[in-house]
C-alpha positions in Angstrom: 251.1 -29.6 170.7 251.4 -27.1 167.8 250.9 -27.8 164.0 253.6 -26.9 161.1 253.1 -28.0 158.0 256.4 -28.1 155.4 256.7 -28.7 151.7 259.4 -31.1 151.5 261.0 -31.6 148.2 261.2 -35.1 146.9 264.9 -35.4 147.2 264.6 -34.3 151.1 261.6 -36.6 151.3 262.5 -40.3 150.7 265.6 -40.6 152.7 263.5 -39.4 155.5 260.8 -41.6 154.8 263.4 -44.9 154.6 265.1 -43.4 157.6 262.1 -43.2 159.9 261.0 -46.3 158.2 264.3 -47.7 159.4 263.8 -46.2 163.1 260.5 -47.6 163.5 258.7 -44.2 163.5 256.8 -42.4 161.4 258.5 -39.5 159.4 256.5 -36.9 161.7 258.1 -38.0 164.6 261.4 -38.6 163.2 261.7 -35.0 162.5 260.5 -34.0 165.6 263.2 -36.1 166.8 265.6 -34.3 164.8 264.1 -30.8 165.3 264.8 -31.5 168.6 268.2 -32.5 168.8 269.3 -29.5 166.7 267.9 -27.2 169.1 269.1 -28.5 172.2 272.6 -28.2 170.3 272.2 -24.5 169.6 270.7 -24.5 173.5 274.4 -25.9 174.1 276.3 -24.2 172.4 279.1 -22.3 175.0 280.0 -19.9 172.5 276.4 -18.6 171.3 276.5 -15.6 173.2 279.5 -14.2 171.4 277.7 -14.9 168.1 277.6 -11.5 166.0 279.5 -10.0 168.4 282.8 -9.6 166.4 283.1 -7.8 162.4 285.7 -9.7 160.6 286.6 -9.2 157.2 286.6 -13.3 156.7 283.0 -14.3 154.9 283.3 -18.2 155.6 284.5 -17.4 159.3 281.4 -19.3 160.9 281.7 -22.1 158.5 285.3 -22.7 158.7 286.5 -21.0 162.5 288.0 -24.7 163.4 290.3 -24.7 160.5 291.2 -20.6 161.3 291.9 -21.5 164.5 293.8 -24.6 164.0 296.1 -22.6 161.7 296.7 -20.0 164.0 297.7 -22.7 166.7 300.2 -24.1 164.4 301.6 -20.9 163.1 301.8 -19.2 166.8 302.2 -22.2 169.0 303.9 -25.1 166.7 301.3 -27.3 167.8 
């Protein structure tokens, strides 16, 4: 097992401690938890390998590409 150490500000801090609390675990492994399930997501993710593989001219495209895409369904297809 490898070592990291993070500065956690206090504000990121308790709710992870009540949450891990909550859990049963101590906030080490809940975050290790976590870590893991946020990887395995980005592991999963079908569309990864088109990621930065497009220019667009919209800046919030990665935050907001379901709402783009629902518009365009509506507009083109009168879903």
């Amino acid at each position: 097992m490898t070592t990291i150490t993070l500065e956690l500000p206090q504000n990121i801090y308790e709710p992870l401690q009540k949450a891990a609390a909550k859990a049963g675990q101590s906030p080490q492994e809940l975050i290790t938890k976590l870590l893991g399930q946020t990887i395995q997501a980005f592991a999963d993710d079908p569309l990864e390998e088109f990621i930065g593989a497009f220019q667009s001219d919209i800046p919030d495209w990665g935050a907001n590409h379901d709402r783009y895409l629902g518009q365009e369904l509506l507009e083109t297809h009168n879903v």
